[in-house]
C-alpha positions in Angstrom: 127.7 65.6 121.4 126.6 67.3 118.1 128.4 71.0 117.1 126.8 73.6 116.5 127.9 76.3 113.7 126.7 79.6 113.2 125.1 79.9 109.9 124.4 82.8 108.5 122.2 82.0 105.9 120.2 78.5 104.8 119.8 76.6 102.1 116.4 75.8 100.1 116.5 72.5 98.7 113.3 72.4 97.5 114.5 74.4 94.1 116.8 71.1 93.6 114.9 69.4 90.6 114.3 72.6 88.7 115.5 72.1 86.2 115.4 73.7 82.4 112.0 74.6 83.6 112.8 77.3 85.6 111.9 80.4 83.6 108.3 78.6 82.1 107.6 78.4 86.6 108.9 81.8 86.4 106.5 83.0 83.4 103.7 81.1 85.7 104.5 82.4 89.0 104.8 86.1 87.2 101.2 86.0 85.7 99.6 84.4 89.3 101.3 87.3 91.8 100.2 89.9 89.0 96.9 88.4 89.0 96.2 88.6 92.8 98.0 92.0 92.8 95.6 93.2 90.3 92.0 91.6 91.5 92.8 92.6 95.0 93.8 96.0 94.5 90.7 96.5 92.3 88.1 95.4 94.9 89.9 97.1 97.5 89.8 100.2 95.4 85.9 99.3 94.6 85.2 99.2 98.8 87.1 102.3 99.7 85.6 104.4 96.9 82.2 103.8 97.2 80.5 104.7 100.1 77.4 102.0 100.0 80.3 99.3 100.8 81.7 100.8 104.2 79.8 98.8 105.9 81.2 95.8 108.3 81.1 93.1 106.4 82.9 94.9 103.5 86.1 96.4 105.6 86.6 93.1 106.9 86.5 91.8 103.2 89.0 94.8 103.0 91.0 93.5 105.5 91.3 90.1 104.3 92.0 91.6 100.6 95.3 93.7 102.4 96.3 90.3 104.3 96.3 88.4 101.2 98.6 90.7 99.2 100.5 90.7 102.8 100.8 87.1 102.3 101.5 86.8 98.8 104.2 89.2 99.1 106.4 87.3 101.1 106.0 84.6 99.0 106.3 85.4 95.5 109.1 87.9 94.9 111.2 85.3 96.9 110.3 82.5 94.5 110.5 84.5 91.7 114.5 85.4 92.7 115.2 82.0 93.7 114.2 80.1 90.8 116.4 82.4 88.0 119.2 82.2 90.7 122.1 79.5 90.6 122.1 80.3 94.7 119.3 78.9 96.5 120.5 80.1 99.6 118.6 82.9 101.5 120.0 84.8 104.5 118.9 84.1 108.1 117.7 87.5 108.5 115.4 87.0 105.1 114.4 83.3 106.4 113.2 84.7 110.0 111.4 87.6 108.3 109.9 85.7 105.7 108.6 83.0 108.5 107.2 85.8 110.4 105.3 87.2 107.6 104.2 84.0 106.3 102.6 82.6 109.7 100.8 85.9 110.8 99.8 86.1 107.2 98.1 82.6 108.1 96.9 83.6 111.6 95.6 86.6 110.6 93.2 85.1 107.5 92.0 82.1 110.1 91.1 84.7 112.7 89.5 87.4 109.7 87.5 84.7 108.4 86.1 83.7 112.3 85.3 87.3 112.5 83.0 87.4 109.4 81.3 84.2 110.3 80.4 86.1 113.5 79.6 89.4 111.1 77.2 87.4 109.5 75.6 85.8 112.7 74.6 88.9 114.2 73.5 90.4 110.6 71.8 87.5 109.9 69.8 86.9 113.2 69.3 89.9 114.9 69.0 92.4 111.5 66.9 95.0 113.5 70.0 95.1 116.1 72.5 95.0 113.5 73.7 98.2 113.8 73.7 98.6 117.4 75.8 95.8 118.1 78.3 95.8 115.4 79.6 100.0 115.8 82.2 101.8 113.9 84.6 101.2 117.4 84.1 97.4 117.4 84.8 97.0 114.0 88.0 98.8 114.5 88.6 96.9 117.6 87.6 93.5 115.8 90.3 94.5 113.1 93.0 95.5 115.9 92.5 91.9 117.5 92.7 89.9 114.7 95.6 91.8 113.3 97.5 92.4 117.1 97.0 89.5 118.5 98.7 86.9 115.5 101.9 89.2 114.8 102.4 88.9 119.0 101.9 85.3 119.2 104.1 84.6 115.3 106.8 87.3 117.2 106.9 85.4 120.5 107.0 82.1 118.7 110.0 82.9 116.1 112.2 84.5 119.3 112.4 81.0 120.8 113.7 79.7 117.0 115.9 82.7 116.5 117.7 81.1 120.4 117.9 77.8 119.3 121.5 76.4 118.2 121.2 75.0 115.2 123.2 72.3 113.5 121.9 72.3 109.6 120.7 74.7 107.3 119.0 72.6 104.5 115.2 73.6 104.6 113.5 71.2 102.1 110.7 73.9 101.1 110.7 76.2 98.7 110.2 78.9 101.7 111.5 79.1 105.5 109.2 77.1 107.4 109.1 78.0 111.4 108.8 73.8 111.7 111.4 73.1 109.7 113.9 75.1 111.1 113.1 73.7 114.8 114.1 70.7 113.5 117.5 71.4 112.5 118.3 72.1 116.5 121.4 70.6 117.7 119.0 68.6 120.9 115.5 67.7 120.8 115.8 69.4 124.8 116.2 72.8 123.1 113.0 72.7 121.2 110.9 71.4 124.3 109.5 75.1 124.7 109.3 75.9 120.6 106.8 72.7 120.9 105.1 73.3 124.0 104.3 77.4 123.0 103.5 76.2 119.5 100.7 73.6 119.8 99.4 75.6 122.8 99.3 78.9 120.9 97.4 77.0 117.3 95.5 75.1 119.8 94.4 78.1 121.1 93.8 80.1 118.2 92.3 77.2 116.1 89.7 76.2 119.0 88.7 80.1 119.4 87.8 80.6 115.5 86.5 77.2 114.9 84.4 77.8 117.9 83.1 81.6 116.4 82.5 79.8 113.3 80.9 76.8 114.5 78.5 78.3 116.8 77.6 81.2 114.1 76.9 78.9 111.4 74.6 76.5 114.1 72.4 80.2 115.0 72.4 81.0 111.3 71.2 77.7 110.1 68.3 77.7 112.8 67.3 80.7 111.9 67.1 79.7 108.3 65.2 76.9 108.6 62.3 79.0 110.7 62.5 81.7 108.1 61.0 82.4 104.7 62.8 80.7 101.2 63.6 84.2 100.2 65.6 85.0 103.9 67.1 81.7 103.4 68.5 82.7 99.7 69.3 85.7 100.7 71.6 84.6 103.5 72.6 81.1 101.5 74.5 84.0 99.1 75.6 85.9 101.7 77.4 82.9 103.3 78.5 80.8 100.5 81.6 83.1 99.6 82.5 83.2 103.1 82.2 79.3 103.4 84.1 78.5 100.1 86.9 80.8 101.0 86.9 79.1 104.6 87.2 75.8 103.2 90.1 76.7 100.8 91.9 77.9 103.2 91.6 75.3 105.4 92.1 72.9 102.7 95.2 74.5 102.3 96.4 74.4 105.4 95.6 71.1 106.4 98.2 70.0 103.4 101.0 72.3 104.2 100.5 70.6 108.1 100.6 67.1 106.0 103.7 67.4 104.6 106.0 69.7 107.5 105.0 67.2 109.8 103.8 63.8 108.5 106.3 64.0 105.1 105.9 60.3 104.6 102.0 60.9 102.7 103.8 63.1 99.9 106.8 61.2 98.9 105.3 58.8 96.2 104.2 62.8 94.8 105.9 64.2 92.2 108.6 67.1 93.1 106.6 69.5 91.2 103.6 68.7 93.0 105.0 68.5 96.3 105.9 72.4 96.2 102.7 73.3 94.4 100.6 71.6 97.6 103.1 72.9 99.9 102.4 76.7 98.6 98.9 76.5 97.9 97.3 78.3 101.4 100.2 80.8 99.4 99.0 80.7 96.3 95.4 79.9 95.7 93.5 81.7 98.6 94.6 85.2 97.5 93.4 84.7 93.9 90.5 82.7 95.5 89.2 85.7 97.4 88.3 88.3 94.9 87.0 86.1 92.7 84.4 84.5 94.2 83.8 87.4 96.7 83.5 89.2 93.5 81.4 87.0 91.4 78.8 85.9 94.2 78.5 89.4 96.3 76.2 91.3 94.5 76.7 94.7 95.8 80.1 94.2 95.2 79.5 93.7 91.4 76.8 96.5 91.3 79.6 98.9 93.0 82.5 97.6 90.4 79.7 98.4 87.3 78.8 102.2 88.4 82.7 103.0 88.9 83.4 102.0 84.7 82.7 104.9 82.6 79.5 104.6 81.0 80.3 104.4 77.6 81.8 101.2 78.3 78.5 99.4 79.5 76.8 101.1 76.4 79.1 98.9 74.4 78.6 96.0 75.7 
């Protein structure tokens, strides 16, 4: 029979092979958090203060803008403190919190971005209806869901982790990982209801958004192809943002899922890369967003040119 020992904090071996490097990844990692700080805040500012972008689809751009500092945040500054530190520990209290934040961070953008695709479905094929079917309320109710109904499901699921025994405390990320720390359980018997509420609750969400998303792309796309080449390219721009950003995320996902649970794919990898695949849904998406939100939407980059003084554009 294994012992268990109360641990009071964890260990993050993934800052092992560091090295002299540590304050050029520090230099790095301070430019990329400033970066999404900055082009986040600034569209966030551009929605709220201009009143021709309180529409729907805009506040839920808002919303995924304010979830992607969220999840940034409880990244970074951790990473940041960890790499000029001799002590890669990080207290049990800090690890729970930080696994919390990071996984509704994640559950929140999956279920913001299923949302959109259905803001664009009905915007897109039933325009004349628009407004009638997407209110003020059930936007507010649309934002309530997809923020309520993660942080429950991310709460219930780290209560079963915070009641297992554990018998390690050597995480090999560069973060607390929910999966991870499962695994350091004293008996496989223990985690039998961590496993069984976990794949049924990402089932569940996954099938739901994919589903919204799916089946809004499918009405979109019919409705293209019987509709003139100016409403296609006008809802081709509309969509292609909201597509790319999907797709990131996803794609960053789907490698953070490779290597918590199938490991063996990323060992031939440098250490380096490792942590930079591991931390990319992280990392990338929040710095993907405002840009090419930014770049394609143009009412978003008519908004962000009235708001600069004017003496400015005469310059240029």
């Amino acid at each position: 029979m294994t012992n268990s020992t109360h641990f009071t904090s964890f260990i993050l071996a993934g800052y092992s092979d560091i090295g002299q490097l540590k304050y050029f990844y520090v230099f790095i990692i301070t430019a990329l958090y400033s970066s999404i700080w900055f082009s986040n805040i600034l569209l966030i500012v551009v929605i709220c203060t201009k009143k021709s972008l309180h529409k729907p689809m805009y506040l839920f751009l808002c919303s995924l803008f304010v979830n992607d500092l969220y999840g940034s945040t409880a990244l970074f500054p951790a990473v940041m403190t960890n790499l000029v530190s001799d002590d890669h520990s990080i207290s049990t209290l800090y690890c729970y919190l930080q696994i919390f934040c990071i996984y509704s961070y994640a559950s929140v953008e999956f279920s913001n971005l299923a949302v959109m695709s259905y803001d664009r479905y009905l915007a897109i094929c039933y325009p004349l209806q628009y407004n009638v079917l997407m209110t003020p309320n059930k936007v507010c109710i649309l934002v309530s869901v997809i923020l309520l109904v993660p942080w429950v499901n991310v709460m219930v699921s780290l209560s079963l982790t915070v009641c297992l025994e554990l018998c390690g405390n050597i995480i090999d990320k560069v973060y607390c990982d929910n999966y991870l720390v499962v695994k350091l359980a004293c008996s496989t018997s223990d985690t039998a209801v961590n496993n069984i509420y976990g794949l049924i609750s990402a089932v569940s969400l996954l099938s739901l958004s994919l589903f919204t998303i799916i089946f809004s792309y499918i009405k979109i796309l019919c409705i293209c192809l019987k509709s003139s080449i100016e409403t296609r390219q006008k809802a081709f721009n509309t969509c292609t943002p909201h597509l790319a950003s999907m797709f990131n995320f996803s794609f960053g996902c789907f490698l953070t899922l490779l290597q918590s649970r199938f490991d063996r794919p990323m060992k031939g990898l440098p250490t380096v890369l490792q942590t930079i695949l591991s931390v990319y849904f992280l990392m990338c998406q929040p710095l993907f967003n405002p840009i090419v939100y930014g770049v394609r939407m143009s009412k978003i980059k008519q908004a962000f040119k009235n708001i600069l003084p004017v003496d400015m554009y005469h310059e240029t």
